[in-house]
Backbone as CSV, one residue per row, in Angstrom:
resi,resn,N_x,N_y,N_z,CA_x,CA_y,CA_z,C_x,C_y,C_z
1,UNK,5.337,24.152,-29.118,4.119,23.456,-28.731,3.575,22.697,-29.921
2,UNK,3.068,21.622,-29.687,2.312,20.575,-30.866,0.671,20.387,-29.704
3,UNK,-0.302,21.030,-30.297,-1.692,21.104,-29.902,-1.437,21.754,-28.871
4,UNK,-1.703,21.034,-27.423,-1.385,21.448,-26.193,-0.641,20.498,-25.386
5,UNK,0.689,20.184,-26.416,1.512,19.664,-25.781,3.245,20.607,-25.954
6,UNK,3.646,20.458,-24.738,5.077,20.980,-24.852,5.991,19.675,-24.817
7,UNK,7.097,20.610,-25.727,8.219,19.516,-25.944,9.560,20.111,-24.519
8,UNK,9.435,18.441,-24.072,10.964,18.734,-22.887,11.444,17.306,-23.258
9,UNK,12.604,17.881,-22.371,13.625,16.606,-22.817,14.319,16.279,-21.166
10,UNK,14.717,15.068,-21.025,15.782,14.370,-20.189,17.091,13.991,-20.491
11,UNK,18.089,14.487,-19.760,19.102,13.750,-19.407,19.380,12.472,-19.351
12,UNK,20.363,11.626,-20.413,20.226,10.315,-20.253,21.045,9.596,-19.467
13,UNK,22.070,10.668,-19.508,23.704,10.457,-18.584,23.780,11.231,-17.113
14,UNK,22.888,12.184,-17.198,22.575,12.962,-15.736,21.772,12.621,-14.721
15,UNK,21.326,12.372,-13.474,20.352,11.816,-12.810,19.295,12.815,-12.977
16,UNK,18.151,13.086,-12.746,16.915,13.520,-12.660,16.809,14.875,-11.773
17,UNK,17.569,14.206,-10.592,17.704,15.151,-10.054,18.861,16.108,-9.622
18,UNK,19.485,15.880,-10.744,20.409,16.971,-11.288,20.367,17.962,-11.852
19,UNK,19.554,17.419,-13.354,19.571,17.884,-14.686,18.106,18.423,-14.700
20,UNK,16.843,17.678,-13.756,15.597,17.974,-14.060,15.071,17.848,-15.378
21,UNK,13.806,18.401,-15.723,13.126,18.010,-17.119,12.812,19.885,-17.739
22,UNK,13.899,20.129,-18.973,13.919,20.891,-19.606,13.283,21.102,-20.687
23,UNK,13.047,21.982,-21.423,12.949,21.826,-22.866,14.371,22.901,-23.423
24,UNK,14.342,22.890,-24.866,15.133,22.882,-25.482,15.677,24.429,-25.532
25,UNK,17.047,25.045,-25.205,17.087,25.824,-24.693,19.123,25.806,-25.376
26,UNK,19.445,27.292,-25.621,21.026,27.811,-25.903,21.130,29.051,-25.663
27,UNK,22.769,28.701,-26.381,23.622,30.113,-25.753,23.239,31.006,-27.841
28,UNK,22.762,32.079,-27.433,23.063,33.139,-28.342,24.387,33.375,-29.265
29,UNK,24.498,33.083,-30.179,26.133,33.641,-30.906,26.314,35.000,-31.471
30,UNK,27.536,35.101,-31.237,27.826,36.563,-31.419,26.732,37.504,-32.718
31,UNK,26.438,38.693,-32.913,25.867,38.713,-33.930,24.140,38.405,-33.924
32,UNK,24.512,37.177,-33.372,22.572,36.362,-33.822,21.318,36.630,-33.183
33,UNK,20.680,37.288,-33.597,19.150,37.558,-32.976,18.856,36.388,-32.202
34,UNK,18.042,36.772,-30.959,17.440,35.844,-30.265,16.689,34.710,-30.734
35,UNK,15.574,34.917,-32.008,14.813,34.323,-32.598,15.465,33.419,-33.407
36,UNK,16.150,33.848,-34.127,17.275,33.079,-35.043,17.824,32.033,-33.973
37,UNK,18.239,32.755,-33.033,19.299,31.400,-32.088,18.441,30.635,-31.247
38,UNK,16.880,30.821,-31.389,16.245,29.952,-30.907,15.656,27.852,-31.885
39,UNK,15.531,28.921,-33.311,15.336,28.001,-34.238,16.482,26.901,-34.592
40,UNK,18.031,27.957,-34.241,18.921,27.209,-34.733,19.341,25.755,-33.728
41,UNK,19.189,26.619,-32.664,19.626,25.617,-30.939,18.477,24.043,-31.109
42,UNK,17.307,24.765,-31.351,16.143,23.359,-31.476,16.389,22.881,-32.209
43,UNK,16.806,23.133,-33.711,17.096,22.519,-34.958,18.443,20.834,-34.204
44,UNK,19.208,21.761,-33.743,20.627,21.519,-32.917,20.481,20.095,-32.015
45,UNK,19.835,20.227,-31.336,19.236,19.589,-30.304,18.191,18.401,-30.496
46,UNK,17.228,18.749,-31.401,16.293,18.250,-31.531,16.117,17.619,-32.696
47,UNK,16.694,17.833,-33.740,16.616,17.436,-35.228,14.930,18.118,-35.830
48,UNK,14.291,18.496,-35.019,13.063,19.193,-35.320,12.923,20.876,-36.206
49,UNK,12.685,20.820,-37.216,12.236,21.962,-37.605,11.536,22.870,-36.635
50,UNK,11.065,24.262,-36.240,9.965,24.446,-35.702,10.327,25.945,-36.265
51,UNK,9.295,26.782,-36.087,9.436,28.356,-36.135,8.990,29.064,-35.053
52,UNK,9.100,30.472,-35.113,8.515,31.145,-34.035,7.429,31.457,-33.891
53,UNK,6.622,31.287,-33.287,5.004,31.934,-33.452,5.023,33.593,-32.686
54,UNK,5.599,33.419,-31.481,6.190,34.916,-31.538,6.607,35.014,-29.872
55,UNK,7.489,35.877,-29.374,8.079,36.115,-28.599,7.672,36.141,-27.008
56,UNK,7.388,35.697,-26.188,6.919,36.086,-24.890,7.766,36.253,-23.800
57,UNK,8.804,37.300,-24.319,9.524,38.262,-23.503,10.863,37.613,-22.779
58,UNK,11.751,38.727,-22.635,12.553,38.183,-21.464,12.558,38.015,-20.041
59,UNK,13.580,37.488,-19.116,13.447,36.964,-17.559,15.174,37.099,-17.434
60,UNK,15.145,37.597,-16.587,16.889,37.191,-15.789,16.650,35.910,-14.776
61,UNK,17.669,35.310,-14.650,17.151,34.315,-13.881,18.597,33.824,-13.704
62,UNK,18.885,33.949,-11.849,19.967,33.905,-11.092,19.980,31.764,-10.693
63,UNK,21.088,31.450,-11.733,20.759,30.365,-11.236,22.146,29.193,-10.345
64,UNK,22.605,30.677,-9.294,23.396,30.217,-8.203,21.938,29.552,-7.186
65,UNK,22.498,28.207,-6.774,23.945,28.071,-6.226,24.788,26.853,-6.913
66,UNK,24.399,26.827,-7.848,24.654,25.482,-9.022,25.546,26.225,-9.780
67,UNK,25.613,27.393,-10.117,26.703,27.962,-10.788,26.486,29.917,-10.675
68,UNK,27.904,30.324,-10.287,27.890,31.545,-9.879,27.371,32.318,-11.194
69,UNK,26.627,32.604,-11.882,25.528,32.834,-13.033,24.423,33.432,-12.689
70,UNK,23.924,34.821,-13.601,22.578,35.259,-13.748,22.664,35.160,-15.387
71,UNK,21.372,34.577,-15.863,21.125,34.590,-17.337,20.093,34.998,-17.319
72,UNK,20.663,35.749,-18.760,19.095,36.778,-19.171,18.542,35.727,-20.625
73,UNK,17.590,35.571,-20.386,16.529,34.054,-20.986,15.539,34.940,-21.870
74,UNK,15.455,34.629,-23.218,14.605,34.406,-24.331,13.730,33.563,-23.864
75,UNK,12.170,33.989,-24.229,11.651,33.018,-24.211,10.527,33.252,-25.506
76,UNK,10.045,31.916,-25.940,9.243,32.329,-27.572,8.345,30.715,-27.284
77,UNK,7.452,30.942,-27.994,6.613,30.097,-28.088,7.085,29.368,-29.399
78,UNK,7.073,28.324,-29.958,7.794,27.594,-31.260,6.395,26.491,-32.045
79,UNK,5.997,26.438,-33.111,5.257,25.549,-33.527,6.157,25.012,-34.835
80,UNK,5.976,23.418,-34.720,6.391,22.908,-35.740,6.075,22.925,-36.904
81,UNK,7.116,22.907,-38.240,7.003,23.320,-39.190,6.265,22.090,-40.038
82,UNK,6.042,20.934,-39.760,5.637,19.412,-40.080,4.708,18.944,-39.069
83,UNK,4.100,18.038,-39.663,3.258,17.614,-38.595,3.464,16.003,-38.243
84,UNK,4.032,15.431,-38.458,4.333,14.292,-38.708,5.736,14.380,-37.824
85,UNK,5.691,14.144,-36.452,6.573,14.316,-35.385,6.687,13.232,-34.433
86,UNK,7.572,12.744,-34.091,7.563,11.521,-33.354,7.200,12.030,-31.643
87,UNK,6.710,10.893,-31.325,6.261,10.775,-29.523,7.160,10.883,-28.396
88,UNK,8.245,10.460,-28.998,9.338,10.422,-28.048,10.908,9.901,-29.377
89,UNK,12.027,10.377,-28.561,13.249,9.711,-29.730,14.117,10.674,-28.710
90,UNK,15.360,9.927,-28.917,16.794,10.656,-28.550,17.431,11.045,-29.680
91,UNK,18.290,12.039,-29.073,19.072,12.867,-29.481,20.579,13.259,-28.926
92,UNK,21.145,14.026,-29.225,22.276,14.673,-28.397,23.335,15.534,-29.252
93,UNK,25.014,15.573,-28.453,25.798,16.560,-28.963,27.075,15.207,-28.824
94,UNK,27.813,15.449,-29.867,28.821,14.808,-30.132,29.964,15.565,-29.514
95,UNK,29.699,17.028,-29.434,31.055,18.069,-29.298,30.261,19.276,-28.868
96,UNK,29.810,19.683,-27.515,28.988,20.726,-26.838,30.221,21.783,-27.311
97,UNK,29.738,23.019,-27.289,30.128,23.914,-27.275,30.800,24.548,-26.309
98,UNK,30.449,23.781,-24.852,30.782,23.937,-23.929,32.874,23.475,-23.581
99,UNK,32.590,22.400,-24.948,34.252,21.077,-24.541,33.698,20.469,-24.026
100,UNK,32.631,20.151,-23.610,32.561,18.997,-21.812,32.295,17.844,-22.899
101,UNK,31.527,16.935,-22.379,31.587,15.115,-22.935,30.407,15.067,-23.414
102,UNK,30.335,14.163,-24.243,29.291,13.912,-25.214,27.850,13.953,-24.291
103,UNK,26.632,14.425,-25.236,25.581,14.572,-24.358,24.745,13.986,-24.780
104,UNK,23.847,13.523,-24.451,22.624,12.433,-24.817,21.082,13.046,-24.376
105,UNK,20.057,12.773,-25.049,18.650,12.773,-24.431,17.776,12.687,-24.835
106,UNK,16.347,12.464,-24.066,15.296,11.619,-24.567,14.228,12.903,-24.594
107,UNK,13.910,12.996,-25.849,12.501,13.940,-25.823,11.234,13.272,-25.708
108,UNK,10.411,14.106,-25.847,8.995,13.496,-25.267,8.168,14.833,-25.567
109,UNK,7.128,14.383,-25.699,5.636,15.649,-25.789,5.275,15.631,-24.070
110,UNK,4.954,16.434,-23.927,4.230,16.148,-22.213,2.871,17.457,-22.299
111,UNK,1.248,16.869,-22.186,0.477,17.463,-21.562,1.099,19.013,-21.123
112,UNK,0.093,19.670,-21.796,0.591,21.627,-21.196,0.803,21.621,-19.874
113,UNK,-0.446,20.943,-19.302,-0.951,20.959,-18.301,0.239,20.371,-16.816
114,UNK,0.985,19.805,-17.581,2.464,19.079,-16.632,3.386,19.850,-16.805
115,UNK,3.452,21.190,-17.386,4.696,21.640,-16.753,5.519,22.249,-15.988
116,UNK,4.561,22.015,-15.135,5.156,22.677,-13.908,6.341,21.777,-13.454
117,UNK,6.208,20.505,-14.151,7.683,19.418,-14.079,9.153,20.550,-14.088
118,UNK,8.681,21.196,-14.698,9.790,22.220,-16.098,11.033,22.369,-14.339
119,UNK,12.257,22.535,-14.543,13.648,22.748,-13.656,14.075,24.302,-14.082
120,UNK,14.468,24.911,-13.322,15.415,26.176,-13.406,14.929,26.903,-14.288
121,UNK,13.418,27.172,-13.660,12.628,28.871,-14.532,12.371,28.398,-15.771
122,UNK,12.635,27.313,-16.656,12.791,27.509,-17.778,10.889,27.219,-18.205
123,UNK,9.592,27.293,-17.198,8.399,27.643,-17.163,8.168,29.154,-17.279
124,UNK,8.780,29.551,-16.690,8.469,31.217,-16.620,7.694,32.067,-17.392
125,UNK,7.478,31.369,-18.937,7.021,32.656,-19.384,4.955,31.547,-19.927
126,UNK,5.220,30.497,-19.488,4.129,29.480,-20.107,2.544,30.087,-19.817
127,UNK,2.880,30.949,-18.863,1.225,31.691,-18.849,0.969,32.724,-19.210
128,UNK,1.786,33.073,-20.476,1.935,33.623,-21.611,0.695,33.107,-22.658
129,UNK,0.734,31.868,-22.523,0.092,31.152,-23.971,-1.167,29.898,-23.267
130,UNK,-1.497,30.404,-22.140,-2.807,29.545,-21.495,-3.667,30.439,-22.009
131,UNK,-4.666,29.791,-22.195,-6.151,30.325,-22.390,-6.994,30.953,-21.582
132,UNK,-7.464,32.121,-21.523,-7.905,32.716,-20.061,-8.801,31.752,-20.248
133,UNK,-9.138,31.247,-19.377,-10.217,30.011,-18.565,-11.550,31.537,-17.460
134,UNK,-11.890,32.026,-17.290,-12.239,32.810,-16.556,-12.979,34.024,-17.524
């Protein structure tokens, strides 16, 4: 988060309504703490520094029928380590980890308040870090 904005990203090569609007998100490596493989994946992805501010739990999250898959999901709140962060810029993977083809995408800040945009749970843990209003 930067103020009360979250960082997601788009698909530049995927349609919209394929890929939906994510934020920045990996696979764990052997060995590596969750926290660690959260900093490293954004670093990865994003060219952004950020750290953890601290953990808001795990979620399993069954995400057939798009792929016969249940993933068990980290989720952490992240504040940047700089403040001096751009509005929007692309990014991507030359060589996914996956083998598949080069990947591309456009980040962006988006209003807290919009993310319910967020695709495939990856909201789940965001009322974690709202402000009781009440």
């Amino acid at each position: 988060m930067r103020d009360q904005e979250l960082l997601v990203f788009t698909h530049d090569d995927v349609p919209l309504e394929i890929a939906g609007v994510q934020v920045p998100a990996g696979t764990i490596e052997k060995e590596e703490a969750p926290d660690a493989a959260v900093v490293r994946e954004v670093l990865e992805e994003t060219g952004l520094a950020l750290r953890v501010v601290r953990s808001l739990g795990t979620a399993r999250y069954d995400i057939r029928p798009s792929k016969p898959e249940v993933h068990e999901r980290h989720f952490f709140q992240l504040a940047p380590v700089e403040d001096d962060l751009p509005e929007r810029w692309s990014a991507g993977e030359e060589y996914p980890s996956d083998g598949g083809d080069v990947q591309r995408w456009t980040f962006r800040w988006i209003p807290f308040e919009q993310a319910h945009v967020l695709c495939a749970g990856f909201g789940a843990r965001l009322g974690e870090i709202v402000p009781d209003t009440q």
